[in-house]
C-alpha positions in Angstrom: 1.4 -69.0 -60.3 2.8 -71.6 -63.1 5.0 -72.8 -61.0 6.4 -76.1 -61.7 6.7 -79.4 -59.7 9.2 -82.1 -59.8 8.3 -85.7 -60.2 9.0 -86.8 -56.4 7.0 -83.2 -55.0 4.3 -84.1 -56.8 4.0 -87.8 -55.5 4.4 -86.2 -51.9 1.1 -83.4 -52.6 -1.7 -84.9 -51.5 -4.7 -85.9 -53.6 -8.1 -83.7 -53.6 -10.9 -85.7 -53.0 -14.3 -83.8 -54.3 -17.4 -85.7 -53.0 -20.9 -84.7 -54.2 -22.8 -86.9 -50.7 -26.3 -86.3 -52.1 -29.8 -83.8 -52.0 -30.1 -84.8 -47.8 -30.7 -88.6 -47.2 -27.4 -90.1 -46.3 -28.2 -93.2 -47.2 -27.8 -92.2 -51.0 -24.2 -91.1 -50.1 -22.3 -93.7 -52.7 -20.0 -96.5 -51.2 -17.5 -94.9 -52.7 -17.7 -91.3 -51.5 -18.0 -93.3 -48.1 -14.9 -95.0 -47.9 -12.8 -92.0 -49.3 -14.4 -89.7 -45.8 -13.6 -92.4 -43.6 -9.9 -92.2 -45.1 -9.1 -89.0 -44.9 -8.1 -86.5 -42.2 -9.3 -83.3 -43.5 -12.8 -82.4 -44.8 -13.5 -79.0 -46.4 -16.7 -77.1 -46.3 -18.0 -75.1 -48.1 -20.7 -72.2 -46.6 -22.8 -70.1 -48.2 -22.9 -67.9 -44.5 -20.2 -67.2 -42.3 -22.8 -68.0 -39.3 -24.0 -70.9 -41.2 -24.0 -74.6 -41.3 -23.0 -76.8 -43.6 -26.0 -79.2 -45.4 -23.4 -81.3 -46.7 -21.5 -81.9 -43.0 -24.6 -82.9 -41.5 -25.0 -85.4 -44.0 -22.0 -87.2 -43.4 -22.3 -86.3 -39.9 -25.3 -88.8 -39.9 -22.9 -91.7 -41.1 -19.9 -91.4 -39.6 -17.7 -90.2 -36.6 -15.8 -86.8 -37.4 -14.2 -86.6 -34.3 -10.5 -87.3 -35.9 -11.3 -85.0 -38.4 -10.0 -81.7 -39.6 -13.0 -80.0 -41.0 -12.1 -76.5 -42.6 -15.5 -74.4 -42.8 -14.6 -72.5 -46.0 -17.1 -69.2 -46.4 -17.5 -67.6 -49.3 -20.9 -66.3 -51.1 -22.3 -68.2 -53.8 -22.4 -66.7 -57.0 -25.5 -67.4 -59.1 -23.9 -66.7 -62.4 -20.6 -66.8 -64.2 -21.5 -63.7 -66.2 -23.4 -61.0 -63.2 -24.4 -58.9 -66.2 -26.9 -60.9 -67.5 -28.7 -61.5 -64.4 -31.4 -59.3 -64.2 -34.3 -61.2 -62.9 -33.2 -62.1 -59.0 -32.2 -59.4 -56.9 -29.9 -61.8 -54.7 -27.5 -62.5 -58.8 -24.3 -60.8 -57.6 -24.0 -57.8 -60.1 -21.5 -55.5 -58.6 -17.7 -55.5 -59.1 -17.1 -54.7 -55.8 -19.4 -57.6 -55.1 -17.3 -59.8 -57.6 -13.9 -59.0 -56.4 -15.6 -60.0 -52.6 -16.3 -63.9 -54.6 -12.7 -63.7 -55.8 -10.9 -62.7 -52.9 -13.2 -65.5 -51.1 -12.7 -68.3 -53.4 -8.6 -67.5 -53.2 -8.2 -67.9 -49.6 -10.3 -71.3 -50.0 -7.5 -72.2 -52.6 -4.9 -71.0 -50.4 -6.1 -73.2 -47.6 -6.5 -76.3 -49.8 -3.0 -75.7 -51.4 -1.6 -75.4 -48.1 -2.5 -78.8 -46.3 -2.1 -80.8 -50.1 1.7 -79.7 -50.4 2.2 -81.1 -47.3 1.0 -84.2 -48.5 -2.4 -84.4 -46.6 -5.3 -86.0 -48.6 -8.5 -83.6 -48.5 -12.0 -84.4 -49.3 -14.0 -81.3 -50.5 -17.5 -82.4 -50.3 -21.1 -80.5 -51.7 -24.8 -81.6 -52.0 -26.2 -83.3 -54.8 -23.7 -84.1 -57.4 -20.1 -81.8 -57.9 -20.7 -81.5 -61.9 -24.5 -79.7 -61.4 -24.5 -76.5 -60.3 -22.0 -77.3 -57.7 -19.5 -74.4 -56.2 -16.3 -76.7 -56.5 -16.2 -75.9 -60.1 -15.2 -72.3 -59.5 -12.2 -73.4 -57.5 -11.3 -76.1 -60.4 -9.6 -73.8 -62.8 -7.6 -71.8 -60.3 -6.1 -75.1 -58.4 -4.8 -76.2 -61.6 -3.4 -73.0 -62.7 -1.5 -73.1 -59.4 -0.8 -76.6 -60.1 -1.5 -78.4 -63.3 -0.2 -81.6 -62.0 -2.7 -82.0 -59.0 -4.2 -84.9 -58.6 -8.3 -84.0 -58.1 -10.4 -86.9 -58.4 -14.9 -86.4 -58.7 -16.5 -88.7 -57.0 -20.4 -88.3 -58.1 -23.3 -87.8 -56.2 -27.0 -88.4 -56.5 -28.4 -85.0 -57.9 -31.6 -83.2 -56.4 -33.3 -83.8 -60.2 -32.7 -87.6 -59.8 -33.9 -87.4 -56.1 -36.9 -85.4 -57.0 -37.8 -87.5 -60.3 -37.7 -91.0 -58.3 -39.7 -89.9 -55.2 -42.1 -88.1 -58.0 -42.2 -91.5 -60.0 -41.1 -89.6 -63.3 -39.0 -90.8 -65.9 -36.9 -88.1 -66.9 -36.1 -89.1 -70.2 -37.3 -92.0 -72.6 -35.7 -93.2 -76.0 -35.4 -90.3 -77.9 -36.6 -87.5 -75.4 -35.3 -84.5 -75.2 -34.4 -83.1 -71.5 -33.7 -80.0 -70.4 -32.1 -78.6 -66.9 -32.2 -74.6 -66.3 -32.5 -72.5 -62.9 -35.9 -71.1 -62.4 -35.1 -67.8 -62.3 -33.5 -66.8 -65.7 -37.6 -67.2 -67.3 -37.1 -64.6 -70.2 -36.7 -68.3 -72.1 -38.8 -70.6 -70.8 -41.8 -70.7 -73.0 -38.7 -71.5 -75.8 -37.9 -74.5 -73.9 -41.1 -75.8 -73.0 -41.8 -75.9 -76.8 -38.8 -77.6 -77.4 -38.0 -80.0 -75.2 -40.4 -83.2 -73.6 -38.6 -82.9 -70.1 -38.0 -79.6 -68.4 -36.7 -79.0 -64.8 -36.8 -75.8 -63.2 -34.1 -75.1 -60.4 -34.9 -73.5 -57.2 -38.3 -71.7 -58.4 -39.0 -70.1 -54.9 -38.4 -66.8 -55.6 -40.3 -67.1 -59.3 -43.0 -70.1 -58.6 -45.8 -67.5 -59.6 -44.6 -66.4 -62.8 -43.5 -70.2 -63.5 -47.3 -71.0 -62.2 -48.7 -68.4 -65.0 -46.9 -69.5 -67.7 -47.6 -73.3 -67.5 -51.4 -72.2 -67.2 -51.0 -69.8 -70.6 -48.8 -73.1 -72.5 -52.0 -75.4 -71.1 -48.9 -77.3 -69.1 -49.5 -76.9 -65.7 -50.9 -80.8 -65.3 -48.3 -81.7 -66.5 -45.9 -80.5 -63.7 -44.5 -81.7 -60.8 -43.4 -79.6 -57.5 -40.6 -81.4 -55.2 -39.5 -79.5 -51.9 -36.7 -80.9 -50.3 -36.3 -84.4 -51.8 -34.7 -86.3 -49.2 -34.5 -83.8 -46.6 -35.9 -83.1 -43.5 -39.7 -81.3 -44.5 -40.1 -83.5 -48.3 -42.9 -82.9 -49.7 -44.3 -83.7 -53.5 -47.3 -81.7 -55.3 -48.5 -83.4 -57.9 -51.2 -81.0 -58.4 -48.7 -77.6 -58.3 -52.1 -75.4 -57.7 -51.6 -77.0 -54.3 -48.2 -75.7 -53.4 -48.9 -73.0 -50.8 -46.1 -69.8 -50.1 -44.6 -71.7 -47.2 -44.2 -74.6 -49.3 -41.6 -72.3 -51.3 -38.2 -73.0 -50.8 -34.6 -72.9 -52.0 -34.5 -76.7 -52.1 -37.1 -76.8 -54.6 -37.6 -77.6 -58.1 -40.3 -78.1 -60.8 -40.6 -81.1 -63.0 -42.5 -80.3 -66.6 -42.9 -83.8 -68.0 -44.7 -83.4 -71.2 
């Protein structure tokens, strides 16, 4: 840890590459993000299940020949927050320490991997749904690469988000002149009624597992018109309620979100 690279070692690491390549349709994977996976040897994925596939890898799957690719399948769990004892209102929020040190332990042998083909000087694109700087699982490994090397070169290449998927294919403007937006997961409600009063755009993150108690509170804030239910924006299965009432328990799913659009 700390240690310290010369000049000439660190023009022979390689470069990290972290591409977000979209909510599902890969034809909003950016130009960009395109060339740098056609360039590169090695593509690292992460997976919330060891017996998993990766979203993200079928994505670019869709676009472009992997064949001469390495493709690392990097498994760890994902944590839902950064501070476990707070999260009290999904079952699934990883609240243990046991369960903690299982992330950490997890996320360091995805570090080790990375840090292994970059010193000898293979480029590496680590790529993720949606955009790398919302929600993404990259940004847990950001800290510790640079701690192991401050010098490395990691360049974000953006992505289209699931809120700007879900917005367009909704026809919602998510913000206007001097609008206020806010963006919070769905199931930390103990302060949403706060931010329904105070803000003119609100989207709710993944609301399966808390769509009724969402559901009730628009109908006690006289809001529920007013919102917008998007499953899977651009995605096998899409489907847009306009009229939420409408949304059925198989519509509920982790790819979903709710648009409040006052």
């Amino acid at each position: 840890m700390g240690e310290k690279y010369s000049h000439s070692e660190i023009s022979m690491i390689g470069r990290l590459y972290v591409i977000g390549v979209g909510p599902g349709d890969p034809e909003l994977l950016t130009l960009k993000g395109f060339r740098i996976l056609r360039e590169v040897s090695c593509i690292c994925v992460p997976k919330g299940r060891e017996d998993g596939s990766s979203l993200a890898l079928s994505i670019v799957q869709k676009v472009m020949n992997l064949d001469n690719k390495e493709i690392i399948e990097a498994y760890f769990p994902m944590r839902k927050t950064k501070q476990p004892q707070v999260a009290k209102a999904d079952p699934s929020i990883v609240t243990s320490e046991f369960q903690a040190s299982e992330l950490d332990m997890r996320w360091q042998e995805t570090i080790e991997t990375i840090c292994t083909r970059l010193n000898k000087g293979i480029d590496i694109a680590f790529i993720t749904i949606g955009d790398p700087t919302i929600y993404s699982t990259f940004f847990y490994l950001y800290d510790k690469l640079l701690e192991l090397n401050p010098e490395l070169r990691i360049e974000i290449i953006p992505g289209v988000s699931s809120i700007n998927a879900s917005a367009a294919k909704a026809d919602i403007s998510l913000g206007l002149a001097d609008e206020k937006i806010a963006i919070l997961p769905a199931t930390y409600t103990d302060n949403i009624k706060d931010v329904l009063d105070r803000f003119d755009t609100i989207v709710l993150m993944k609301v399966h597992r808390v769509f009724d108690k969402v559901l009730n509170i628009l109908d006690e804030m006289n809001l529920t018109d007013n919102a917008v239910y998007v499953l899977r924006a651009g995605m096998d299965g899409e489907k847009i309620f306009k009229n939420i009432r409408d949304v059925k328990e198989s519509d509920l799913d982790y790819f979903s979100l709710v648009i409040i659009k006052k």
